[in-house]
mmCIF file of the C-alpha atoms, coordinates in Angstrom:
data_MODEL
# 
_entry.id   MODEL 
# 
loop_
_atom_site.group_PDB 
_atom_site.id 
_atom_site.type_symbol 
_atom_site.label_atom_id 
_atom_site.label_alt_id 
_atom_site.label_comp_id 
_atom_site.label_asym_id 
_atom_site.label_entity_id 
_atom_site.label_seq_id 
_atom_site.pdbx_PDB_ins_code 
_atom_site.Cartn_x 
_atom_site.Cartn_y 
_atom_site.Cartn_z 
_atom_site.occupancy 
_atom_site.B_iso_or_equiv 
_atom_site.pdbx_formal_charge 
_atom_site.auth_seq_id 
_atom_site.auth_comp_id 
_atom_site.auth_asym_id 
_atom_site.auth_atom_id 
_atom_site.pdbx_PDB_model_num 
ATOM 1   C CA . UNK A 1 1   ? -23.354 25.503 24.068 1.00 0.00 ? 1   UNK A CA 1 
ATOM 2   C CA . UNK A 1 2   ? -20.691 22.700 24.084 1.00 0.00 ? 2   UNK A CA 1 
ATOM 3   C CA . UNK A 1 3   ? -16.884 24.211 24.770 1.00 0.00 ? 3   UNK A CA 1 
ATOM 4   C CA . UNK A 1 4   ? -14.646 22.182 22.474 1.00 0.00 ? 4   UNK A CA 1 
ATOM 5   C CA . UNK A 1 5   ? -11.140 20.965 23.729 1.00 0.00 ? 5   UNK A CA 1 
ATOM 6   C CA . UNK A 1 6   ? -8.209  19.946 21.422 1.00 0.00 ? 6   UNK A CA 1 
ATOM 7   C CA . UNK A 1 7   ? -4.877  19.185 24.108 1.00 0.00 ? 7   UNK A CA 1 
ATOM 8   C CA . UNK A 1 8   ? -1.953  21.263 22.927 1.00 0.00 ? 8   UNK A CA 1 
ATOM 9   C CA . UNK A 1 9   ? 0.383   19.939 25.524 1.00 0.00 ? 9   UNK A CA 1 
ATOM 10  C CA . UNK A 1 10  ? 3.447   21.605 23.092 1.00 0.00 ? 10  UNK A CA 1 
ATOM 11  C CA . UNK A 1 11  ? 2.467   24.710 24.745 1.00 0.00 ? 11  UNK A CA 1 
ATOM 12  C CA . UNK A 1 12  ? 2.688   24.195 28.308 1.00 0.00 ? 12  UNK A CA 1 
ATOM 13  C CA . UNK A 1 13  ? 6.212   25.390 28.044 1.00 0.00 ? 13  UNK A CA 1 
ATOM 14  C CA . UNK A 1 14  ? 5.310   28.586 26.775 1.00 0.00 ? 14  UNK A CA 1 
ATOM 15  C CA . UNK A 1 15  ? 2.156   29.258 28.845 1.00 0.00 ? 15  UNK A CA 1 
ATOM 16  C CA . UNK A 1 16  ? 4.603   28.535 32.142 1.00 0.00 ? 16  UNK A CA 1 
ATOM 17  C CA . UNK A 1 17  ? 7.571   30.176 31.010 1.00 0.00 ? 17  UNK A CA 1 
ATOM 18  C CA . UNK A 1 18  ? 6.960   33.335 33.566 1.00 0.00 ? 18  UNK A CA 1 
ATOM 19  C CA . UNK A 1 19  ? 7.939   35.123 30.204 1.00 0.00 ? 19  UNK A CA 1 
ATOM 20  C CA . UNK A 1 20  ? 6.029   38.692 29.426 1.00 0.00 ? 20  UNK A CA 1 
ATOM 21  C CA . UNK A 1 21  ? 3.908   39.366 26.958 1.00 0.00 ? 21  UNK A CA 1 
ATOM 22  C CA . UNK A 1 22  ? 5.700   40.901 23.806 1.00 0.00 ? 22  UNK A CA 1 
ATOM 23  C CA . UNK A 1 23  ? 7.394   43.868 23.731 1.00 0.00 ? 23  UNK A CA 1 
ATOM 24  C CA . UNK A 1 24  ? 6.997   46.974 21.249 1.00 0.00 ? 24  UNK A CA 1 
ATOM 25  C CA . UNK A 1 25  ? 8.447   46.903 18.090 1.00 0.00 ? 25  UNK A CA 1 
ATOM 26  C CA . UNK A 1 26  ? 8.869   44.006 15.729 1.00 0.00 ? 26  UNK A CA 1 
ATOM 27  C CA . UNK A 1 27  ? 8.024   40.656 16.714 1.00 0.00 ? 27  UNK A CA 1 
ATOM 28  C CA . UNK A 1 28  ? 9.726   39.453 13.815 1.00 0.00 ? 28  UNK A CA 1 
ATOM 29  C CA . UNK A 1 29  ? 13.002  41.202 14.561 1.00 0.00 ? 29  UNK A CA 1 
ATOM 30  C CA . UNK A 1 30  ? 12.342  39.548 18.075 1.00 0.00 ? 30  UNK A CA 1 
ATOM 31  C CA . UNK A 1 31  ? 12.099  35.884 16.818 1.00 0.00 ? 31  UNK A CA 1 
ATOM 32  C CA . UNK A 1 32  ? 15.311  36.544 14.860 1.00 0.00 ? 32  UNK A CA 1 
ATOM 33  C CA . UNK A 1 33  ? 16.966  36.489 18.215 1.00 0.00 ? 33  UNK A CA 1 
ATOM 34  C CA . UNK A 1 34  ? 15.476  33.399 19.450 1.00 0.00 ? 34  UNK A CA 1 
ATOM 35  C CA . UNK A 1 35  ? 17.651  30.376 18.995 1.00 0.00 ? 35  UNK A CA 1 
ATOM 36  C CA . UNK A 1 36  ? 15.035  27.335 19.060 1.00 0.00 ? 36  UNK A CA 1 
ATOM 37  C CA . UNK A 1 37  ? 13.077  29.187 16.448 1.00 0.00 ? 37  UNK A CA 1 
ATOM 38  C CA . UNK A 1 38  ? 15.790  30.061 13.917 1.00 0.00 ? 38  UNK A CA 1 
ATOM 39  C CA . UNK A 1 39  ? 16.419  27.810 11.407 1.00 0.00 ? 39  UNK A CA 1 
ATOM 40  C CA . UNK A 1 40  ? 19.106  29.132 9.275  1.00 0.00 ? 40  UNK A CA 1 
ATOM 41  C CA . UNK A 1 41  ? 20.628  32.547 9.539  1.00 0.00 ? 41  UNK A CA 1 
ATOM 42  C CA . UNK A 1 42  ? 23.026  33.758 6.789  1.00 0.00 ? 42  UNK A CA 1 
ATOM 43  C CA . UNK A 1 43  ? 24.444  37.595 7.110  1.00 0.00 ? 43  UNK A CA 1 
ATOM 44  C CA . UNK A 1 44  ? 20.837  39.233 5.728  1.00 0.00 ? 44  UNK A CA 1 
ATOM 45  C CA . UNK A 1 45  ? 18.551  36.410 5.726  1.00 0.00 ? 45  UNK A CA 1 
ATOM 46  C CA . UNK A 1 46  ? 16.825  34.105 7.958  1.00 0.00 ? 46  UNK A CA 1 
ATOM 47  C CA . UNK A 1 47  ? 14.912  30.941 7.313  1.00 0.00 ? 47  UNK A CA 1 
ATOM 48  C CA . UNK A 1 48  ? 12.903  31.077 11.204 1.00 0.00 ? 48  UNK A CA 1 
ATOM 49  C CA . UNK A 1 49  ? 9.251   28.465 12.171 1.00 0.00 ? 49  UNK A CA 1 
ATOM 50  C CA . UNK A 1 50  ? 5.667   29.592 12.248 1.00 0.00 ? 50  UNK A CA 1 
ATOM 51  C CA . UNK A 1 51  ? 5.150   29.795 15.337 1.00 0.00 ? 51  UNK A CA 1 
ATOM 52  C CA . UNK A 1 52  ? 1.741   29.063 14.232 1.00 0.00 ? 52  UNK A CA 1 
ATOM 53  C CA . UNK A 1 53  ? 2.200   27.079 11.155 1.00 0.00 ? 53  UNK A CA 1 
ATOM 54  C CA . UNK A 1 54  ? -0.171  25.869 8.271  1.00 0.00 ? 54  UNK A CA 1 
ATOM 55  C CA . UNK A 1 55  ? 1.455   22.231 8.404  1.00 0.00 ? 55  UNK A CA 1 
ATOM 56  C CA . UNK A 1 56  ? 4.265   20.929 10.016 1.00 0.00 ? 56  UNK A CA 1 
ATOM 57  C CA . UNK A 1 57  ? 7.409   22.367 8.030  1.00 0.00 ? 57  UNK A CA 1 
ATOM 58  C CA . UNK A 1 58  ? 6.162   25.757 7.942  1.00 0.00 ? 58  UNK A CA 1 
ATOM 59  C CA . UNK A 1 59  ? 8.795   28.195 7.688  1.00 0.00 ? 59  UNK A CA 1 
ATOM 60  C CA . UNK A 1 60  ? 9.557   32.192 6.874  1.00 0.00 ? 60  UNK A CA 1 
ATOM 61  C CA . UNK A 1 61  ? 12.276  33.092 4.936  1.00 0.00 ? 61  UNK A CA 1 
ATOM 62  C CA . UNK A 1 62  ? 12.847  36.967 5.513  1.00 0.00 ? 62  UNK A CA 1 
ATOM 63  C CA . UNK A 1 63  ? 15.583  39.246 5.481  1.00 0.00 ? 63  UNK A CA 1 
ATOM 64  C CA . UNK A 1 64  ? 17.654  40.402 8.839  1.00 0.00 ? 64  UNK A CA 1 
ATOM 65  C CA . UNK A 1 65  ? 17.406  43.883 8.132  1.00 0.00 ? 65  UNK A CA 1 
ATOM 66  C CA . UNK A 1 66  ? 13.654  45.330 8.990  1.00 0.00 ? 66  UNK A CA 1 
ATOM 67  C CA . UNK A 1 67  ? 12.093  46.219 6.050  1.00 0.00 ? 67  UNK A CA 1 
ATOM 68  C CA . UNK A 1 68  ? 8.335   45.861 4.800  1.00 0.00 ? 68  UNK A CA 1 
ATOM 69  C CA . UNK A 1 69  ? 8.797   46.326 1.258  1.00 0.00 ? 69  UNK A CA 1 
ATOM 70  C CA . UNK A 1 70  ? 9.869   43.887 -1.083 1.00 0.00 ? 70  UNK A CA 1 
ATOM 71  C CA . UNK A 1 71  ? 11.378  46.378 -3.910 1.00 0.00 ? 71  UNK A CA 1 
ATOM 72  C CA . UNK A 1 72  ? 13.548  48.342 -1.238 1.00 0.00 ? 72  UNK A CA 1 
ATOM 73  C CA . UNK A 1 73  ? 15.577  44.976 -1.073 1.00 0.00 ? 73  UNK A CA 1 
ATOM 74  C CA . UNK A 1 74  ? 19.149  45.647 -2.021 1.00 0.00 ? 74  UNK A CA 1 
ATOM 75  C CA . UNK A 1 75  ? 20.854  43.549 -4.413 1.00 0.00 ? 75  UNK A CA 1 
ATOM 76  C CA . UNK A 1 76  ? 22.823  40.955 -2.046 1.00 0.00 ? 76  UNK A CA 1 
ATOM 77  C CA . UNK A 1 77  ? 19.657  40.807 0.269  1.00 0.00 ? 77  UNK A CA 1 
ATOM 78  C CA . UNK A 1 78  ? 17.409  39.698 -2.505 1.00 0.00 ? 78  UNK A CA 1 
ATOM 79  C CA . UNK A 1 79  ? 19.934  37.363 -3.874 1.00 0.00 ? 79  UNK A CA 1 
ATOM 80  C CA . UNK A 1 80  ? 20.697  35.731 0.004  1.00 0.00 ? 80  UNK A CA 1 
ATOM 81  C CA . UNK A 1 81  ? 17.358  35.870 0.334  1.00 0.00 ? 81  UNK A CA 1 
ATOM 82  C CA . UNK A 1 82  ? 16.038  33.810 -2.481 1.00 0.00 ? 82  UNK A CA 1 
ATOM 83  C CA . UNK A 1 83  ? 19.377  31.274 -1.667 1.00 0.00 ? 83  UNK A CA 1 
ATOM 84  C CA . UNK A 1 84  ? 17.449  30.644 1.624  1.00 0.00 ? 84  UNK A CA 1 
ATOM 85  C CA . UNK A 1 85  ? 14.119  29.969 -0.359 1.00 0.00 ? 85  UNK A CA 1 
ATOM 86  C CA . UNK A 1 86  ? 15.838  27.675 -2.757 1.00 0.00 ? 86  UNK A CA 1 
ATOM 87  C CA . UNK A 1 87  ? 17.922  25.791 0.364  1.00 0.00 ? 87  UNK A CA 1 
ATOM 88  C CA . UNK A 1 88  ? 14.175  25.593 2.201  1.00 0.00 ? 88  UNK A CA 1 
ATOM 89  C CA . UNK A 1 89  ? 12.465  24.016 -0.165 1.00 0.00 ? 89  UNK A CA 1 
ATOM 90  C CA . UNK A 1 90  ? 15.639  21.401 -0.371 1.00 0.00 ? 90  UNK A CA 1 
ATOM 91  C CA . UNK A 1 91  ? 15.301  20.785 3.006  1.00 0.00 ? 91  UNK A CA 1 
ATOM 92  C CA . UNK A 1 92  ? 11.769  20.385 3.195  1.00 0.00 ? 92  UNK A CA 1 
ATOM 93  C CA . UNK A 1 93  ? 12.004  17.810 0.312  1.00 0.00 ? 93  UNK A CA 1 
ATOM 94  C CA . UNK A 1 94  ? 14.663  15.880 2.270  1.00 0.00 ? 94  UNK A CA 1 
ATOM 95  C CA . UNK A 1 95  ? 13.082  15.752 5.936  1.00 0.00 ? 95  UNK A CA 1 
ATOM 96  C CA . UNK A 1 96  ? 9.558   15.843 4.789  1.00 0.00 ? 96  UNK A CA 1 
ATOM 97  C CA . UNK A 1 97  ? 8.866   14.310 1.214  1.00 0.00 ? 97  UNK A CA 1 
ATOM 98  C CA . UNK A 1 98  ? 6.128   16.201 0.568  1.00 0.00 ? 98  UNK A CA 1 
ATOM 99  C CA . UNK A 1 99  ? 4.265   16.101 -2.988 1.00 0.00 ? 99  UNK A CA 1 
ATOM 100 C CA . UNK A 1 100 ? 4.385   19.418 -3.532 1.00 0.00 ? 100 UNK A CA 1 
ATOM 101 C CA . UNK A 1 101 ? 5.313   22.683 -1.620 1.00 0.00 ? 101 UNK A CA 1 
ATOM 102 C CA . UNK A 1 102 ? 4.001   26.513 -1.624 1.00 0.00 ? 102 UNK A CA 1 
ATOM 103 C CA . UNK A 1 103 ? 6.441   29.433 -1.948 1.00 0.00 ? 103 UNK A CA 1 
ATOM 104 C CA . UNK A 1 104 ? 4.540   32.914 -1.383 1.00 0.00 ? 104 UNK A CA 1 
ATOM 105 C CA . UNK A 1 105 ? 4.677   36.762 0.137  1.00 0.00 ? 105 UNK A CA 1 
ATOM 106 C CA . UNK A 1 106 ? 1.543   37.965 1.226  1.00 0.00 ? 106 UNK A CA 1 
ATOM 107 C CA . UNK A 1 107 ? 2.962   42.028 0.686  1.00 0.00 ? 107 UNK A CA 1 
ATOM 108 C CA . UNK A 1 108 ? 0.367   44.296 2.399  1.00 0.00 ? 108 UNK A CA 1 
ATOM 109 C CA . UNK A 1 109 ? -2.091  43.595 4.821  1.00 0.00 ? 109 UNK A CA 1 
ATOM 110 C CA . UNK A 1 110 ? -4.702  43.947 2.263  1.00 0.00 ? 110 UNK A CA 1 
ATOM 111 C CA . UNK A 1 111 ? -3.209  40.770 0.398  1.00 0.00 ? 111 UNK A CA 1 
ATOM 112 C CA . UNK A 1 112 ? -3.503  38.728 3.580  1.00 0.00 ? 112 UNK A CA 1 
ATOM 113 C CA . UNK A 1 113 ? 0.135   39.868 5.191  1.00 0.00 ? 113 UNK A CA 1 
ATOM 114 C CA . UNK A 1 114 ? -0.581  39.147 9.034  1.00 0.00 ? 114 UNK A CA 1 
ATOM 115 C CA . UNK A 1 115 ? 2.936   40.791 9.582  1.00 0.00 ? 115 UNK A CA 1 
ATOM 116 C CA . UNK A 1 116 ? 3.299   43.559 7.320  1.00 0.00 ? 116 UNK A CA 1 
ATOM 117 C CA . UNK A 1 117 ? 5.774   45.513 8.828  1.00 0.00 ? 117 UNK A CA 1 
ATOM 118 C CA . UNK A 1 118 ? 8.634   42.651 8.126  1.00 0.00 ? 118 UNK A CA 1 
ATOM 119 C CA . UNK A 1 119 ? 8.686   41.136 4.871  1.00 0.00 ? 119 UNK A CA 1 
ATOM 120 C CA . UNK A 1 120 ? 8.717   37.143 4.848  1.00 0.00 ? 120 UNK A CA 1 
ATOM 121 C CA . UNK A 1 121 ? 8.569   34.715 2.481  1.00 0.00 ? 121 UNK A CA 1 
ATOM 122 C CA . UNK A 1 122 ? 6.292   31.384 3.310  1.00 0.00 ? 122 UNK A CA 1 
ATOM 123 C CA . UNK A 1 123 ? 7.803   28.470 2.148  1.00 0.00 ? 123 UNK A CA 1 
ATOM 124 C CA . UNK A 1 124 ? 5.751   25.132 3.422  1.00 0.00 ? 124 UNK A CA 1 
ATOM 125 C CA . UNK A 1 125 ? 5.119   21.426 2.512  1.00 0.00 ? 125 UNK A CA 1 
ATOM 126 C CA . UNK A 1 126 ? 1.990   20.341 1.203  1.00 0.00 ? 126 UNK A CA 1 
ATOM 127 C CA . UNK A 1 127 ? 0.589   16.606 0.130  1.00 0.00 ? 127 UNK A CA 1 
ATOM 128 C CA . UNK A 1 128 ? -1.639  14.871 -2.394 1.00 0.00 ? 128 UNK A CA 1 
ATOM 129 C CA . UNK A 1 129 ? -5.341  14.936 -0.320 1.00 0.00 ? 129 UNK A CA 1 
ATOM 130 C CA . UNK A 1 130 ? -3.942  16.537 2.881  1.00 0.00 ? 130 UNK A CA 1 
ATOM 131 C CA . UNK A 1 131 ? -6.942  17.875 3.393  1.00 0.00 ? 131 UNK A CA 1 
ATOM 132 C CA . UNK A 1 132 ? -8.293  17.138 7.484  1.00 0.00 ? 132 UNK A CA 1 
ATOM 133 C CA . UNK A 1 133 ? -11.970 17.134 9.110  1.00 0.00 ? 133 UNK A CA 1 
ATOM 134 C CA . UNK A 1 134 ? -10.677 19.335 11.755 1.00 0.00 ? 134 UNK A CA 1 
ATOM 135 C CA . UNK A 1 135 ? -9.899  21.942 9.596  1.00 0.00 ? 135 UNK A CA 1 
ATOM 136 C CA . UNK A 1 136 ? -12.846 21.636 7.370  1.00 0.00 ? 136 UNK A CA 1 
ATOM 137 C CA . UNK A 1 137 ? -15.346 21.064 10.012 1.00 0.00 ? 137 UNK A CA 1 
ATOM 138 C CA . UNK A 1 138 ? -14.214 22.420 13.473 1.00 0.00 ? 138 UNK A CA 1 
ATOM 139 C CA . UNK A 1 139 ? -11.675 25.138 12.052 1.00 0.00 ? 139 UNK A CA 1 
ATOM 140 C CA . UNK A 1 140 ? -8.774  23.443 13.458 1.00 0.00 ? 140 UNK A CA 1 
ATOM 141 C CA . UNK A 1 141 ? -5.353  22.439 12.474 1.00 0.00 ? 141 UNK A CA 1 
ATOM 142 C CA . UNK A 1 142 ? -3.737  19.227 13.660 1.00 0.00 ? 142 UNK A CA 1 
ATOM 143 C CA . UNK A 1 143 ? -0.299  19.161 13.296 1.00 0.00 ? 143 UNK A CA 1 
ATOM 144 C CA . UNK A 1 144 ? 1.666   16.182 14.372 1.00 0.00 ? 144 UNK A CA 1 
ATOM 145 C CA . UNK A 1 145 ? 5.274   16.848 15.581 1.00 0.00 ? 145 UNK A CA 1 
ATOM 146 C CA . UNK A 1 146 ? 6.006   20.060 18.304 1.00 0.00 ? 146 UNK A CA 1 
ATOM 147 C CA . UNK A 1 147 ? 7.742   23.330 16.670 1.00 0.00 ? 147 UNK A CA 1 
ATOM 148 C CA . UNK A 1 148 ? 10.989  21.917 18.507 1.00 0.00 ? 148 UNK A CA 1 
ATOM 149 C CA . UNK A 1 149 ? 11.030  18.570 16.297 1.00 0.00 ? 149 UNK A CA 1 
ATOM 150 C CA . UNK A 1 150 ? 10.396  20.562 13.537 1.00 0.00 ? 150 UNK A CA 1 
ATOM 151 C CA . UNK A 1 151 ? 13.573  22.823 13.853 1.00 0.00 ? 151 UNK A CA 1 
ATOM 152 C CA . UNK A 1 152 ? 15.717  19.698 14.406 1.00 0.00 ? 152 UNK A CA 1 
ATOM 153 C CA . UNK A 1 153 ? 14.752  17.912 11.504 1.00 0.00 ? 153 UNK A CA 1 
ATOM 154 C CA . UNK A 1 154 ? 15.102  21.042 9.126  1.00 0.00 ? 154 UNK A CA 1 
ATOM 155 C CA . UNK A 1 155 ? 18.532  21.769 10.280 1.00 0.00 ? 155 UNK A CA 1 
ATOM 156 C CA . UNK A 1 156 ? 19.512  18.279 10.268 1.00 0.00 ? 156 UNK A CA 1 
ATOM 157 C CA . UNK A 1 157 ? 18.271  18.324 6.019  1.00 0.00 ? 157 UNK A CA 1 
ATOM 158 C CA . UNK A 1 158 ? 19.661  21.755 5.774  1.00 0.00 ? 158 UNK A CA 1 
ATOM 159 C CA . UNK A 1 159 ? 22.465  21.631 2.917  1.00 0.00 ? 159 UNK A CA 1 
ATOM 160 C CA . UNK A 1 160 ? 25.504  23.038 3.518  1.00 0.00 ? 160 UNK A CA 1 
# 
């Protein structure tokens, strides 16, 4: 048996950080107070990274207030948080050009939700043939700018 190696030198910081491990509760709610990995925050709604995105660009749009379910949303949630879909997908158009973008909510763990207990909103750039041999063959995503050069382009596209 080979062991395969792919450098992730991005995550030095973290594995050195001294930090401990998560906490209880929501880790969600726990990114929301993280600085670096908030993009946007409005009064109830957040635009925050994937910390372990699908392509650079990868973002979560959810709302501040903890909730799992989408239809318990009340009316100036829902409407701040689509806003923060509609200004995400403007500034992943402006910093990234991509061809074509996916919006979704994976609601349940059943339909694929690998947070449940927070609603989010995926909103990420995609591109004509961006298909990769790492992730076809070796089950691996290569992305190509750290999660900090990420956040600074999207807030530099975000509109005001």
């Amino acid at each position: 048996m080979t062991l395969d190696r792919l450098w992730a030198g991005w995550r030095a910081g973290y594995v050195s950080s001294g930090e401990p491990p998560p906490g209880d509760g929501c880790v969600l709610c726990r990114v929301l107070e993280e600085a670096s990995a908030v993009v946007w925050r409005g009064e109830r709604a957040a635009v925050v990274l994937n910390a372990y995105p699908y392509t650079s660009g990868h973002v979560m749009v959810m709302p501040v207030r903890h909730t799992s379910e989408l239809e318990d949303l009340e009316g100036a949630e829902a409407a701040e948080l689509w806003s923060a879909v509609t200004a995400s997908v403007r500034a992943l158009k402006a910093a990234y050009r991509p061809h074509g973008l996916n919006v979704g909510a994976n609601l349940g763990r059943s339909a694929g939700a690998g947070l449940p207990d927070h609603l989010h909103l995926h909103v990420l750039p995609r591109w004509d043939g961006d298909t990769n041999f790492m992730t076809s063959v070796a089950e691996t995503r290569v992305l190509p700018e750290s999660l900090d050069a990420t956040a600074e382009r999207l807030r530099e596209a975000w509109p005001s």
